[in-house]
C-alpha positions as CSV (number, residue, x, y, z in Angstrom):
1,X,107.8,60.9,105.5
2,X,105.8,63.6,104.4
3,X,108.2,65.0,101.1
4,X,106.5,66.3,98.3
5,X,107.4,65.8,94.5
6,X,108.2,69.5,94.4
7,X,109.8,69.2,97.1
8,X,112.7,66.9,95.3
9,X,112.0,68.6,92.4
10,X,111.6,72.4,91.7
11,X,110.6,74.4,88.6
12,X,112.1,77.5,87.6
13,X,114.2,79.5,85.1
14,X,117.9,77.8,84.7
15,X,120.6,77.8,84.5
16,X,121.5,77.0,88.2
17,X,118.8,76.8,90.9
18,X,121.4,77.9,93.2
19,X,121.9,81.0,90.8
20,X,118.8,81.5,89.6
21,X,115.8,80.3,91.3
22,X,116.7,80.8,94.8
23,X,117.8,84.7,94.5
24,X,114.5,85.3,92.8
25,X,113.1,83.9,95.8
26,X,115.3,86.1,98.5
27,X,114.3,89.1,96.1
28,X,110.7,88.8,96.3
29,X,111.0,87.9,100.3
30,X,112.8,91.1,100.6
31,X,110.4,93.2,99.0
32,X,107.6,91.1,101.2
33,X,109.2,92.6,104.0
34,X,109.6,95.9,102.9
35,X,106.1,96.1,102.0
36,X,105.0,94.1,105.4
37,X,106.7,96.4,107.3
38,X,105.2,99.6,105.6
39,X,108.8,100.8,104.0
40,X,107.8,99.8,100.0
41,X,106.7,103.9,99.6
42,X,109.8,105.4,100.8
43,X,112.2,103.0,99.2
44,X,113.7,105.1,96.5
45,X,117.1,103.1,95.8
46,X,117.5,99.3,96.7
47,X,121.1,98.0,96.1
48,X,122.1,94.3,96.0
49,X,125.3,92.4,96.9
50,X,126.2,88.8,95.7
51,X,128.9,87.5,96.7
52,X,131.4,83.9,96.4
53,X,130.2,82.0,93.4
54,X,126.9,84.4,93.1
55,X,129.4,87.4,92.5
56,X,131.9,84.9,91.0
57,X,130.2,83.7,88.3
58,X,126.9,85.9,87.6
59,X,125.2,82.6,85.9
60,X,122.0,84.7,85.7
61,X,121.7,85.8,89.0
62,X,121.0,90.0,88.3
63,X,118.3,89.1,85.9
64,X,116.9,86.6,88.3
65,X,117.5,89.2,91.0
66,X,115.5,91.7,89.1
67,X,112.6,89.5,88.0
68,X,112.5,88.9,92.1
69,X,112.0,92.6,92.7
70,X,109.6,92.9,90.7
71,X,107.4,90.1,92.5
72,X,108.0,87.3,89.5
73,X,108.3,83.5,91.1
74,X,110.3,80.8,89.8
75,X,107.7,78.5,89.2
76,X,105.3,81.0,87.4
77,X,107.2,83.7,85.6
78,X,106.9,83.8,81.3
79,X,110.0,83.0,80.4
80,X,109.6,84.7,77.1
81,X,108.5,88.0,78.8
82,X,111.4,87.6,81.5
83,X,113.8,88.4,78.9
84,X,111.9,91.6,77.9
85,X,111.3,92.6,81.2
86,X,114.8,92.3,81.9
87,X,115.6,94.4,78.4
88,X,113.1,96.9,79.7
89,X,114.5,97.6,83.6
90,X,118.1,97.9,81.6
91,X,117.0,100.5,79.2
92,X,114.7,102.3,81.4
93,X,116.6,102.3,84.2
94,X,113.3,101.8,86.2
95,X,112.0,98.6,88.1
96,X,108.3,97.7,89.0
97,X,108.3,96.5,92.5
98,X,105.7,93.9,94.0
99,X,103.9,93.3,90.6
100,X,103.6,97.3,89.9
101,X,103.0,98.7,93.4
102,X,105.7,101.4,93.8
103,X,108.2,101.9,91.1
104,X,111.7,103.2,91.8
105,X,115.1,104.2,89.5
106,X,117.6,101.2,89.0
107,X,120.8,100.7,87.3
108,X,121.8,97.3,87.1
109,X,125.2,98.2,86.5
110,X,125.5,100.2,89.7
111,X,122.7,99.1,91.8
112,X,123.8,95.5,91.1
113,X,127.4,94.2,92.8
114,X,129.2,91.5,91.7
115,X,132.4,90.9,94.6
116,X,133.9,88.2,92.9
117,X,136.9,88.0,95.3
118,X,134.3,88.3,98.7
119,X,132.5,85.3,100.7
120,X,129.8,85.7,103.5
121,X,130.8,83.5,106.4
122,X,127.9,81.1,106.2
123,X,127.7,80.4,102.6
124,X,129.3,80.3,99.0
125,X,126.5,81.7,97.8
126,X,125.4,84.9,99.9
127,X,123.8,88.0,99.1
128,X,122.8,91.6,100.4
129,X,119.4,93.5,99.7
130,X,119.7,96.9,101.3
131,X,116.8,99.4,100.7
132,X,117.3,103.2,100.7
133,X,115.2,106.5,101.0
134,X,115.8,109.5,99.2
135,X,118.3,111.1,100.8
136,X,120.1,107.6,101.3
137,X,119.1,106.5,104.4
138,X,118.8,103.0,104.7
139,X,115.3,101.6,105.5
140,X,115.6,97.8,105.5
141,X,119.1,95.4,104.9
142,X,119.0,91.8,104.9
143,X,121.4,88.9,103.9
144,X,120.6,85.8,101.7
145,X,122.0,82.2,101.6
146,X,121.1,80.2,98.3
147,X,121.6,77.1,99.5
148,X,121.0,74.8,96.6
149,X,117.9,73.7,95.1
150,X,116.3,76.8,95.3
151,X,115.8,76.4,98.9
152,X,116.9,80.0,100.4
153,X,117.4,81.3,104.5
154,X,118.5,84.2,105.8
155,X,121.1,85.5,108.3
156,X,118.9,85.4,111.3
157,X,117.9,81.7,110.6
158,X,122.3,80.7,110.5
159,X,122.3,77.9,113.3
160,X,118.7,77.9,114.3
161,X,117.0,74.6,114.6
162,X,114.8,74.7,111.8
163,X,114.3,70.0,111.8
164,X,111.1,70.0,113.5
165,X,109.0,67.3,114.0
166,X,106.6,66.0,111.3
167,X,103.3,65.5,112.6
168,X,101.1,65.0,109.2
169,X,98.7,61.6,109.0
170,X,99.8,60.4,106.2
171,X,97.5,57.6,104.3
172,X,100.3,55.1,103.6
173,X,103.2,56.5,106.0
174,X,106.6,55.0,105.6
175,X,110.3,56.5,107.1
176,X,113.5,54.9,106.0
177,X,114.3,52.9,103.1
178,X,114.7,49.8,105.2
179,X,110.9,49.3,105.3
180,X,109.4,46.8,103.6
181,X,106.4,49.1,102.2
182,X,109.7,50.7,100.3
183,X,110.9,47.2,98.7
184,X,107.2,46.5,97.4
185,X,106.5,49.9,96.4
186,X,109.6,49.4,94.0
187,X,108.4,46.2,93.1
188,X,104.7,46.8,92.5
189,X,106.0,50.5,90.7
190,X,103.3,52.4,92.9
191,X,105.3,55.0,94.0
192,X,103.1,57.0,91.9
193,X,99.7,56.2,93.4
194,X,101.2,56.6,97.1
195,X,102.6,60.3,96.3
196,X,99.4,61.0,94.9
197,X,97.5,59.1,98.1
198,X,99.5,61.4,100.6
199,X,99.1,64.5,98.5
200,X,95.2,64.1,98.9
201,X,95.6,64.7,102.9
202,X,96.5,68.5,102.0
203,X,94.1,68.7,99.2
204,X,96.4,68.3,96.6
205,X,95.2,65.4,94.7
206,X,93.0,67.4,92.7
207,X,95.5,69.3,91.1
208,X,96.8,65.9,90.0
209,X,94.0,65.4,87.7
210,X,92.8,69.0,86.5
211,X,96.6,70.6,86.2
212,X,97.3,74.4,87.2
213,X,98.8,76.9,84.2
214,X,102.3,77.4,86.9
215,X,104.6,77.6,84.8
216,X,104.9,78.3,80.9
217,X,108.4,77.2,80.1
218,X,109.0,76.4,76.7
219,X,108.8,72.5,77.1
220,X,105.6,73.3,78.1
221,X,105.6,71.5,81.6
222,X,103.3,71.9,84.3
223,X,104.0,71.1,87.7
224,X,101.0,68.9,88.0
225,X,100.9,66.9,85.4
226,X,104.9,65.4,86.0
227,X,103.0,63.9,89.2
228,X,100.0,62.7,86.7
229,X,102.9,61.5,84.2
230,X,104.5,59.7,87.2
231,X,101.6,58.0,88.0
232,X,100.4,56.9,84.8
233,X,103.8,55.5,84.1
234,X,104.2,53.8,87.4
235,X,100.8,52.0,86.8
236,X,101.7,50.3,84.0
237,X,104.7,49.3,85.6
């Protein structure tokens, strides 16, 4: 079973990943479609749409929306300078897209829709990204489902079969929980050590040791060194 730590596990702003980290995600897709698809310089107006318990509840979903648009990741974006980023699109009424690259007007209060009565079919928590010229035409529109965890798919993936088959060599493979590697993995606390083991097949295991700067929340935890952590502790298990 090839599952990654992060994959259980994912770092972002709070205070729902559902909320939070997995509309920053659809944002910054959608804006990696616009600019894939050559529409980023005539995009004048984007409007966005959350609807069920996104719309319902709000929990931090414009700002996280916002940070999105402006290319910002869960994992790496400055919490600290998130909230004056956010400050600054409210008072300006201007947002940064992709990092800088084209900048357009935006009102949160109007370009941001909270339908707090309205469900997409697929979803509780759905949302719209429409992009506009000018003279209002739309350019690009595209629906959103946060489906927990900060895991996100869109409308055109609804009912495709996304399970394929996993065909990575692992080092120490093992599949259910009935195995017997499981029962002395828990025993021997190595759990650690075979994470790490399997994460060296992608090239990963580096990271374990030296760290990367991901993410400078203010507990001041980086992705890598939780696996490091894990491992240490495990060890002396």
């Amino acid at each position: 079973m090839a599952v990654s730590v992060f994959d259980l596990f994912s770092i972002g702003i709070g205070p729902s990943s559902s909320h939070t980290v997995g509309p920053m995600r659809a944002a910054r897709q959608f804006i990696q479609h616009l600019t894939a698809d050559g529409l980023l310089a005539g995009t004048a107006r984007l409007h966005t749409q959350l609807f069920g318990s996104l719309g319902a509840t709000g929990h931090g979903t414009p700002k996280a929306v916002m940070l999105g648009l402006e290319g910002h990741t869960p994992d790496s974006v400055d919490v600290d300078q998130a909230e004056l980023d956010v400050e600054r699109i409210t008072r300006s009424h201007c947002l940064h897209l992709a990092s800088g690259a084209h900048t357009i007007d935006f009102n949160p209060d109007t370009d941001v829709v909270l339908h707090r009565r309205r469900s997409l079919p697929h979803h509780p928590n759905g949302m719209t990204l429409t992009a506009h010229t000018a003279d209002g035409q739309p350019l690009l529109e595209k629906t959103y489902y946060s489906v927990g965890g900060g895991f996100v798919i869109d409308e055109e993936s609804i009912g495709a079969d996304r399970v394929k088959p996993d065909t990575t060599l692992l080092k120490y493979p093992f599949f259910t929980d009935d195995d017997s590697i499981i029962r002395f993995l828990l025993t021997a606390g190595a759990i650690g050590i075979l994470f790490k083991e399997n994460a060296s097949i992608s090239g990963a295991e580096g990271g374990c040791h030296e760290g990367r700067p991901l993410h400078r929340a203010r507990m001041g935890v980086r992705p890598w060194l939780i696996l490091t952590r894990i491992e240490q502790a495990t060890a002396r298990t």
